[in-house]
C-alpha positions as CSV (number, residue, x, y, z in Angstrom):
1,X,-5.8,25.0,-6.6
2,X,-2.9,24.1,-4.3
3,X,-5.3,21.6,-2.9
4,X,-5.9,19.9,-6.0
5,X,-2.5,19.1,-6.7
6,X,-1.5,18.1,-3.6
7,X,-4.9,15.5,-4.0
8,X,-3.6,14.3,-8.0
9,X,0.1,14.0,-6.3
10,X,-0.9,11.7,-3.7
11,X,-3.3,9.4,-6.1
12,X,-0.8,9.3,-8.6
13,X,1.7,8.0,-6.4
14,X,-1.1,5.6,-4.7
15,X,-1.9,4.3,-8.0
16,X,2.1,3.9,-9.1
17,X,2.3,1.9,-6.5
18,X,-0.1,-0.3,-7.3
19,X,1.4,-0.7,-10.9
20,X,4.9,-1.2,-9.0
21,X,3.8,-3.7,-6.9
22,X,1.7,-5.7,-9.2
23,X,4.5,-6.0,-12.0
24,X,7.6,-6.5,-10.5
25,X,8.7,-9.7,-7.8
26,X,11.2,-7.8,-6.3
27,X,8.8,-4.8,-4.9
28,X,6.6,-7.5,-4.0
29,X,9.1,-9.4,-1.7
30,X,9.8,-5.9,0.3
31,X,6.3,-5.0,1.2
32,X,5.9,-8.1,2.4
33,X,9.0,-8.1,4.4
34,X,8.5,-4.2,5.5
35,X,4.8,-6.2,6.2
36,X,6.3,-8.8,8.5
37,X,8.3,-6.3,9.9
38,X,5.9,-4.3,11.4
39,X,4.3,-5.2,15.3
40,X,0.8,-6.5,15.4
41,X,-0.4,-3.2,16.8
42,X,0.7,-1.5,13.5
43,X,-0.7,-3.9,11.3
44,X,-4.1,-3.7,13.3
45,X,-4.0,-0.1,13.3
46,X,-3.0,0.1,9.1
47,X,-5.9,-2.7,8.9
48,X,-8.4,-0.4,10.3
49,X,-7.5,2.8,9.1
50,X,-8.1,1.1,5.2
51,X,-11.2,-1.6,5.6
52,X,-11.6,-2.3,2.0
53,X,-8.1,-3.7,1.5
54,X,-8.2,-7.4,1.2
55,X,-5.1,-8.9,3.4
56,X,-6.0,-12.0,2.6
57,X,-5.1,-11.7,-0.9
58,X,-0.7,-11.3,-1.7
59,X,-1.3,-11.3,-5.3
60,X,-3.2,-7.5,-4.2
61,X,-1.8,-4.6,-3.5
């Protein structure tokens, strides 16, 4: 059972961020700074460890 709220945790918050990010300018302008702050190495590596994001897309979260 501990499992399965440690799993509903994490995709609540995955999806909250989503919400966040999609409704408000101001979280938008940090990920994409936090984004733009990161090396190419750790944007290659967060690419590949999620292959169905779209990076090509802002408006997406």
């Amino acid at each position: 059972m501990r499992q399965f709220d440690e799993s509903y945790r994490v995709t609540v918050n995955h999806e909250l961020l989503h919400a966040v990010y999609s409704l408000s300018p101001k979280a938008k302008k940090l990920a994409k700074s936090m984004w733009e702050g990161l090396k190419e190495d750790q944007k290659e590596n967060f690419k590949k460890a999620h292959p169905s994001y779209d990076f090509e897309n802002e408006t997406i979260l």
